[in-house]
C-alpha positions in Angstrom: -3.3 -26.7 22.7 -5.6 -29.1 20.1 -5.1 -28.2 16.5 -8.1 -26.8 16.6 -7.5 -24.4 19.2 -4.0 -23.3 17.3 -5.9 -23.1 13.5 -8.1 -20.4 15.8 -5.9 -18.9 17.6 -3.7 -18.5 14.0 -6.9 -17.0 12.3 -7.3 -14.7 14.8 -3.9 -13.4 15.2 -4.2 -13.0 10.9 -7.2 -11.0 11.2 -5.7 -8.8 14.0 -2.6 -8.6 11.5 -4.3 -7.4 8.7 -6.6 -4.8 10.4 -3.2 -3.1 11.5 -1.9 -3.0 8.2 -5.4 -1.5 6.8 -5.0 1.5 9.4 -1.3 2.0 8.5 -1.7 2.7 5.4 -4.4 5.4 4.9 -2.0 9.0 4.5 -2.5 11.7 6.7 -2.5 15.6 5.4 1.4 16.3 6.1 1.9 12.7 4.1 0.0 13.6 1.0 1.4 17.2 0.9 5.3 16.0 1.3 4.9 12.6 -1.1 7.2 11.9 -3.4 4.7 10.3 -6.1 7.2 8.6 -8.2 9.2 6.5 -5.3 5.4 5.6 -3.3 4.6 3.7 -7.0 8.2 2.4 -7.1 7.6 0.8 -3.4 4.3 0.0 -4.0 5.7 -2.0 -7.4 8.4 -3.4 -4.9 6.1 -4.8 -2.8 4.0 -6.1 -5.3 1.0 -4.2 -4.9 -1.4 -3.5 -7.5 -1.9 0.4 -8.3 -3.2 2.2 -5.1 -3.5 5.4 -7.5 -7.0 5.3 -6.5 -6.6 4.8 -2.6 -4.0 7.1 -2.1 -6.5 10.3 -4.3 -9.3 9.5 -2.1 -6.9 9.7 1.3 -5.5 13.0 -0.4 -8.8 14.9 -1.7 -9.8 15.0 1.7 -7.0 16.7 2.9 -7.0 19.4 0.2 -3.8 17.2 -2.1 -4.3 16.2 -5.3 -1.8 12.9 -6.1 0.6 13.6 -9.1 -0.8 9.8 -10.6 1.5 10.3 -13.9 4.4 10.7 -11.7 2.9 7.6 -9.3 2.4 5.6 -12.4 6.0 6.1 -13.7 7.3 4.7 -10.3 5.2 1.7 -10.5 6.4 0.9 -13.9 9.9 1.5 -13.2 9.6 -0.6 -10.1 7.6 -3.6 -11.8 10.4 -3.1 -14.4 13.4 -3.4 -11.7 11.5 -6.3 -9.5 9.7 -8.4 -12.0 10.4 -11.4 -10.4 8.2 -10.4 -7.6 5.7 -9.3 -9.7 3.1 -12.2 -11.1 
């Protein structure tokens, strides 16, 4: 295989890649009821993710759950606060 056939074939296996994250991540009714707000922030900080606060209340208002985003929040911190080195 060329270069360019390889830089394709590597853009198109990114592109499939990131369309199956996008789908995993949306919660479903039994995840939004059962979440523990505080450790989804401290993973999302672990993974160095911006706030998904915002994300995760739109997945949940249309499954009837409101998001505890204080509780969120505090996890985020307390993650950024214990993996700051992956954080930029």
């Amino acid at each position: 295989m060329n270069s360019t056939g390889a830089l394709r074939s590597l853009r198109i296996s990114a592109a499939l890649a990131v369309a199956g994250l996008s789908a995993c991540a949306g919660l479903d009714a039994g995840q939004c009821r059962d979440a523990d707000w505080y450790e989804i922030g401290y993973r999302d900080a672990r993974y160095k993710l911006q706030s998904q606060a915002e994300l995760y209340t739109q997945q949940c208002e249309r499954h009837g759950v409101k998001v505890d985003a204080a509780r969120y929040e505090q996890g985020l911190r307390q993650g950024r606060y214990d993996f700051p080195d992956r954080m930029t």
